[in-house]
N, C-alpha and C positions, 0 to 999 in steps of 0.2 A: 423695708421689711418690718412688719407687727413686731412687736416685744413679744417672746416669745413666753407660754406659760405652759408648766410641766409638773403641774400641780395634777395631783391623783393618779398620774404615769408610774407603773411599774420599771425599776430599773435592774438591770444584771450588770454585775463588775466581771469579769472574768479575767483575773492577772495570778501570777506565780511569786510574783516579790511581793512581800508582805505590804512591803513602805510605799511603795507603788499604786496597790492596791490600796491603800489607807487612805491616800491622798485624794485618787478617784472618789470614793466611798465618801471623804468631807465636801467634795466639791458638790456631788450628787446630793447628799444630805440638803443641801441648804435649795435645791429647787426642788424639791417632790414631798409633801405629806405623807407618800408611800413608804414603808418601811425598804429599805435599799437593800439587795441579796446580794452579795458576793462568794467566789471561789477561785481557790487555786488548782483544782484539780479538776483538768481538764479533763477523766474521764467521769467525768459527774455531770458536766452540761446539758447531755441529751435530757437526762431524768428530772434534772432543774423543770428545762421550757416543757416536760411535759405535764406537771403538776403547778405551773403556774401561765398564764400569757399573760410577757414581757412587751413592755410600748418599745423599749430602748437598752440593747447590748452592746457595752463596752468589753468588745472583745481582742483578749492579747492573741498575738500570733507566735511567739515562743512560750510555750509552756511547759517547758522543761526536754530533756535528753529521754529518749522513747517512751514521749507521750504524743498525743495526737496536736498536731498546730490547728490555731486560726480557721487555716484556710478549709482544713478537715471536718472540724467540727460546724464551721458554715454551710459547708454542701451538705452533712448529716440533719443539720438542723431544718434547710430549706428542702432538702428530696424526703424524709420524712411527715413534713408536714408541721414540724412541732414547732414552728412559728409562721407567719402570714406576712404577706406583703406590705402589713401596715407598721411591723415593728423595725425600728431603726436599730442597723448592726453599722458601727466603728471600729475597725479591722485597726488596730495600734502593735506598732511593729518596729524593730529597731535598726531591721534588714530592710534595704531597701534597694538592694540586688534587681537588675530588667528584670531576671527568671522569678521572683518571690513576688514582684508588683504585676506581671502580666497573669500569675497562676492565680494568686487570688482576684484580680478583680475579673476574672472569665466566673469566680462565682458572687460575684457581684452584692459586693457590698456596699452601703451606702454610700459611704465614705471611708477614708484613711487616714493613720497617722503617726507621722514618724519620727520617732525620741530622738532625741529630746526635744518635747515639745512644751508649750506653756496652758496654763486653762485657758487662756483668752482664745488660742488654738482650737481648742475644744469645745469650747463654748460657740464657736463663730459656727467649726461645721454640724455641731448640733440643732443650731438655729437654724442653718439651711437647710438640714434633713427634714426637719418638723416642719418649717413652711411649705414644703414639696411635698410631703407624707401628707397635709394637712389639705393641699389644694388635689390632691389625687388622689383621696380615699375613698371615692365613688367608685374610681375605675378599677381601682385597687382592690373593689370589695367586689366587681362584676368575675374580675379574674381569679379571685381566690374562688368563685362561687361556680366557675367554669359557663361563663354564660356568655358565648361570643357576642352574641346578639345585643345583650345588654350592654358589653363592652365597647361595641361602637357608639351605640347612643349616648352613652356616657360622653365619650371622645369629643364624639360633636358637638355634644353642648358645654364641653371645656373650649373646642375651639371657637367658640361662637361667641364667648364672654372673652376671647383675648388672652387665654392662660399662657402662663408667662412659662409653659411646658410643651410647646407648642410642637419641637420635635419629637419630644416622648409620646406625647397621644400622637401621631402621627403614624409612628414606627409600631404604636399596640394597636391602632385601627388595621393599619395595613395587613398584620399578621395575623387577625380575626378573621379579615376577608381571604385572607390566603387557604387556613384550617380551615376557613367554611366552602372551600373550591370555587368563589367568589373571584378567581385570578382579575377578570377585567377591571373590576373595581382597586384590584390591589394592585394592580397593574398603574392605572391613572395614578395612584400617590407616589409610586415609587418610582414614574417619569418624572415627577413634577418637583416630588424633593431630590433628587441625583445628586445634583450639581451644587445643594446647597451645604455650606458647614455641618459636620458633625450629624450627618446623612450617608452614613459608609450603610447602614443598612436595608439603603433604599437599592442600593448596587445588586447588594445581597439578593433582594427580593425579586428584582430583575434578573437575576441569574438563574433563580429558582424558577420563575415561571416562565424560562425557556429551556430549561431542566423540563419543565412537565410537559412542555411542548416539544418535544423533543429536539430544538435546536441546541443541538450539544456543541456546535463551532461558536455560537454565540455567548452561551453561559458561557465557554472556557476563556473568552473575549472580554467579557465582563470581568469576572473574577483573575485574572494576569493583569487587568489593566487598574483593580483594585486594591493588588499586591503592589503593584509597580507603584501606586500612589500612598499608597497606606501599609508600610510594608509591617505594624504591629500588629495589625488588625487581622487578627491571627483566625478568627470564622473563616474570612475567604479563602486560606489557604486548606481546610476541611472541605468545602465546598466544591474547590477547583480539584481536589481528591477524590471527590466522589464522580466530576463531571470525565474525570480521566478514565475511571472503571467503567463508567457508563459506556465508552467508546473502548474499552478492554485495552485499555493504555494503563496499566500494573504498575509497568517500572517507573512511568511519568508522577503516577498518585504514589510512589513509594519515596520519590524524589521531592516531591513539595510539601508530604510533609515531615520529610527530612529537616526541611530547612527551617518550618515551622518551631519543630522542636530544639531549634538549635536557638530560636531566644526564648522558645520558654517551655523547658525542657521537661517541667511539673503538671504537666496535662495529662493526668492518667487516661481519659478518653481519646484522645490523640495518641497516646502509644502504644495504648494496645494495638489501634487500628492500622498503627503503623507495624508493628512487631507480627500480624498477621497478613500485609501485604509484604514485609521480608520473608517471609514464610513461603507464601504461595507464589514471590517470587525465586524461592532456593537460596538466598541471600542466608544462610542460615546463622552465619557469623554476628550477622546485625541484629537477627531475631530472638537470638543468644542473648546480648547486649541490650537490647529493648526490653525481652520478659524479666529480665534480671533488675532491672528501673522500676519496670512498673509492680513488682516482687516487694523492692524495697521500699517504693512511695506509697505503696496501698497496704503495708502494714495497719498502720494505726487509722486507715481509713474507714468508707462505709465496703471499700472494693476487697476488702482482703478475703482471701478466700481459698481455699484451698484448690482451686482450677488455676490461680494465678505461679504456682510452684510447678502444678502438674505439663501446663504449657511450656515454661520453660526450661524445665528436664528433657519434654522431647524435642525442644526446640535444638540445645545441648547434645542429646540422641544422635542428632544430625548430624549437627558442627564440629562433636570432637572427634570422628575416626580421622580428621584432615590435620588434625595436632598433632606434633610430635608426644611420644607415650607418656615424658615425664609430664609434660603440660597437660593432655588430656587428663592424667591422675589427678592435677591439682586440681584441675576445675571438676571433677568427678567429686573428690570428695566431699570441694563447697553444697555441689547441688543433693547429695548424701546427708547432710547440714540439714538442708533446705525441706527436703522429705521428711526426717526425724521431726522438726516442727512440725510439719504438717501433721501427720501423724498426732503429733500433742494437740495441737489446734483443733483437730477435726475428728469426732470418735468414730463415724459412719465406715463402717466396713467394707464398703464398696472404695474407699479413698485408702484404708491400712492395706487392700488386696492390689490395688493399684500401685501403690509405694512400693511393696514386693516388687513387683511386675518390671517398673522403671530403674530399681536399684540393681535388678539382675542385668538390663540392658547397658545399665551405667558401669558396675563389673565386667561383661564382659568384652565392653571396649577398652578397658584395660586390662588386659587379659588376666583375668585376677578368676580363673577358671574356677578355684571352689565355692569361692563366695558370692558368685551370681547363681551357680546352682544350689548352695544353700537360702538362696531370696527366693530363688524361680518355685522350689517347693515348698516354702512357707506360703507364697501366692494359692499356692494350687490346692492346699489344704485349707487355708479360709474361703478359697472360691467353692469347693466343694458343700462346705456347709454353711456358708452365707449366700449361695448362687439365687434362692428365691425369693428374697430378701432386696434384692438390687434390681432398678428399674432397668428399662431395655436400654434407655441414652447411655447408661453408664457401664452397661454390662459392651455395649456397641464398640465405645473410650477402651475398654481393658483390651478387647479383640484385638484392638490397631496393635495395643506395644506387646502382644502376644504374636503378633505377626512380624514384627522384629526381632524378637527371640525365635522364632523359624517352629514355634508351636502353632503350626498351619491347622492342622486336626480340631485341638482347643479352641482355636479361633474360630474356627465355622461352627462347632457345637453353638458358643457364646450367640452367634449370628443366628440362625438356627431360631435358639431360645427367642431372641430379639423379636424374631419374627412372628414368635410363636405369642408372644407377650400383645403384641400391634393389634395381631389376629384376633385376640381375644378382647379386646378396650375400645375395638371398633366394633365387633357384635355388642358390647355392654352398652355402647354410647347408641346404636340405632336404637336398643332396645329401649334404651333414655328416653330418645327423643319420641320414639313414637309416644311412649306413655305420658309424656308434659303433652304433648299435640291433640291426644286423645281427651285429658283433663280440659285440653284452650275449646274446645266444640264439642263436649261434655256440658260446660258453662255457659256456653253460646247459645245452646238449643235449648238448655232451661228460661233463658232470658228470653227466646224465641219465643218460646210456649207461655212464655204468661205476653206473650205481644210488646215486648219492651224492646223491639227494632233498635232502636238507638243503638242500644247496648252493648245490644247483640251482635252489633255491625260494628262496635268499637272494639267487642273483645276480639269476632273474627279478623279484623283488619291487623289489631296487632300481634295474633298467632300467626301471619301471613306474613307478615313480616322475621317473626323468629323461625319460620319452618318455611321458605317461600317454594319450597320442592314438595309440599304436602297437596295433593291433590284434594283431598277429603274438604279439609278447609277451604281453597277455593270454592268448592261447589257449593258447601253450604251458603258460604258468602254472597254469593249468586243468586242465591234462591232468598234470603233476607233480605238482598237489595231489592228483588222485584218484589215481595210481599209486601214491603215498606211502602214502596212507588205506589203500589196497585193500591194499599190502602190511604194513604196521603198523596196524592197529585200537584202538589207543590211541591217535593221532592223530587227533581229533576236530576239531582246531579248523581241522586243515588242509582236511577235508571240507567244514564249514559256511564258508570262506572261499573253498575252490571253489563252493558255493550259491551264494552273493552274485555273485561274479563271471557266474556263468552267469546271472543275473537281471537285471546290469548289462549285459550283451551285446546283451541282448533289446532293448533302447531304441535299437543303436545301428545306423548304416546298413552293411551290410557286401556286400563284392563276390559272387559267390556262390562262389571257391572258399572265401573266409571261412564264410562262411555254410555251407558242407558238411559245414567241420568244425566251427563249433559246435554242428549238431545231432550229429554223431557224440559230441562232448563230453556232450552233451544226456543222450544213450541211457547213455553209459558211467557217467552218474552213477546215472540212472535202474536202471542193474540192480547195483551198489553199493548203491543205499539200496533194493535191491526192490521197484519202486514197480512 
């Protein structure tokens, strides 16, 4: 491996022990001319990467008692945006628990490492990050730039000189051909690497693109038999989840990834999806226990949110009339707890009117008769003067635990509204669309009129594509292409693209001054090609 050089690299310390941090911070010093940025406070980070981009973050994964970890501020930083796939993250950690090593590296950090450790440690996997960062920053930069296309020719000419990354561009080829519905091509890599090492995600891919082919015996075949071999490899057990719904096998996908979560229990997307197949299997006890995880994991996350409380109050809604009273009270209170936050967290009126709603239901499973109907009419009195105010999805969410509280009347009002709201955002949006439609062949026919076909046929084609149910603009389209043809006779494909379209017409229902002018279009092609 080259001697590595880290000269002009930006570096981020991110630790909470000072001495810690210091030690990093002199070790850093001594390879970078860059001034070295450090912090202990982990709610700072985001604002750090976004007023500087970092080559290289040293980042701790404990940073302190209810603040955000590591692994949190990693997905913040990569779903964001506010660092790129060329900056090297080292995830340093003291915990080295399955559930802490399988959570964080599903967001996939460079590397790890785990105290006590020594610089020589640090130094060794920094060197390999920057040789692999350093051989992959072509691909690295086709992917940050969203360019599938680029991104394979990248691939191939890394595999064509021998890169010593040979499974990685492989697996980033494969998945360009996939996103570009390209299956056969992605197909061939993911036969051909199966069977090799550290190719679990060539299985994957084969699973998927019998997922789209509809062979759902075969993906479930695939992925059971990539559990059975790789039982960390914690993807295929989402995938064999989804391949179970896809055959409306509920309790099978609620079952694996049960099991999933059982070694790595810190996958907030994993348990929601799980906490909603407890749900929609009646499993209510578990869905209880699921939203109440992913409640406490996505606190200090990018997930926290005030829907993550909301869900599992009604999840609780459910589960506790089947508790004896003293037990339903205690778990009533926590989730009483859990709304008051909410409530603090979140000032939108449609979530304090909702917290009502859920506390009165939460009272009067414990029959605690005054104090759900002093909730139920605090609800009802912000609903009344917040009611226009609150979008339909949320006013739709209040109806449900309105209809648990046996406010049937309320509830269809709410519904009602809902509809009344829909009714109105879909007359505002044709009104939208026709007016953008009207401006795409407003500019078309100016380009026509000074004879700039080209143009003209570029702007029609891509209004045809954002409106492809607009009549109007095909026909114009129609009538440029043959103007074009008839005036340039080298222009062949513009002729046979007006054919198609005139063929495509025929099937479609048209008002009759439509229809006047696509026979006019009819005839004009007809004495073009002589017919």
């Amino acid at each position: 491996m080259t001697i590595a050089n880290y000269d002009n690299m930006r570096f981020l310390i991110v630790d909470n022990i000072k001495p810690s941090q210091e030690i990093l911070k002199q070790f850093v010093m001594r390879l970078t001319t860059k001034h070295v940025d450090s912090t202990h406070y982990a709610q700072d980070v985001a604002a750090i990467c976004q007023q500087k981009l970092y080559d290289v973050i040293l980042l701790g994964y404990d940073l302190g008692e209810n603040q955000k970890n590591g692994q949190q501020i990693l997905e913040e930083l990569r779903v964001n945006g506010y660092i790129n796939r060329h900056c090297i993250v080292i995830l340093i950690t003291a915990e080295v628990s399955q559930a802490m090593v399988l959570a964080a590296l599903e967001h996939k950090p460079d590397h790890y490492l785990c105290k006590p450790y020594s610089l020589s440690d640090l130094d060794k996997r920094l060197r390999h990050c920057l040789h692999k960062k350093k051989a992959m920053a072509q691909i690295y930069q086709a992917l940050d730039d969203n360019n599938p296309t680029l991104v394979i020719q990248r691939c191939k000419q890394a595999l064509s000189v021998n890169s010593p990354y040979k499974a990685e561009c492989l697996g980033i080829m494969s998945r360009q051909y996939f996103e570009l519905q390209e299956f056969k091509e992605a197909k061939a890599i993911y036969i051909a690497y199966q069977n090799q090492g550290n190719c679990q995600w060539a299985t994957i891919g084969l699973g998927k693109v019998a997922l789209q082919e509809n062979k759902l015996k075969h993906a479930e075949k695939l992925f059971k038999l990539l559990i059975k071999n790789n039982p960390l490899y914690l993807s295929s057990y989402d995938w064999l989840a989804i391949t179970y719904e896809e055959q409306f096998h509920y309790i099978l996908a609620e079952e694996i990834l049960e099991q999933a979560l059982s070694l790595s229990p810190r996958s907030l997307t994993r348990l929601k999806k799980y906490a909603q197949l407890c749900t929609h299997n009646e499993h209510f006890d578990k869905a209880t226990t699921a939203y109440e995880s992913n409640y406490k994991l996505a606190h200090n996350s990018i997930h926290h949110c005030a829907d993550n409380t909301v869900k599992y109050v009604q999840a609780l809604i459910e589960h506790a009339p089947s508790l004896p009273l003293v037990d339903a009270r205690k778990v009533n209170n926590k989730a009483l707890t859990f709304l008051r936050k909410m409530t603090r967290d979140f000032k939108a009126s449609d979530i304090k009117i909702h917290s009502h709603f859920l506390g009165a239901c939460l009272f009067d499973i414990s029959k605690e008769d005054v104090l759900a109907n002093n909730e139920l009419v605090l609800g009802e009195e912000l609903l009344i003067k917040e009611q226009s105010n609150i979008s339909a999805e949320r006013l739709a969410a209040i109806s449900l635990t309105l209809k648990k509280l046996k406010k049937y009347n309320l509830a269809s009002q709410l519904l009602i509204t809902c509809e009344q709201y829909t009714a109105i955002q879909e007359s505002q949006s044709v009104v939208s669309i026709k007016d953008k439609a009207q401006a795409e062949i407003e500019l078309a026919l100016s380009l026509y009129s000074e004879n700039k076909y080209s143009e003209a046929i570029i702007k029609l084609q891509d209004a045809s594509t954002k409106f492809p149910k607009h009549i109007a603009i095909k026909l114009n389209l129609i009538q440029v292409l043959l103007v074009s043809f008839e005036s340039n006779k080298t222009l062949v494909s513009n002729f046979q693209r007006a054919k198609i379209l005139l063929l495509e017409m025929t099937h479609v229902r048209l008002n009759n001054n439509e229809l006047e002018r696509l026979k006019k279009m009819q005839k004009k092609y007809q004495q073009i090609a002589g017919i």
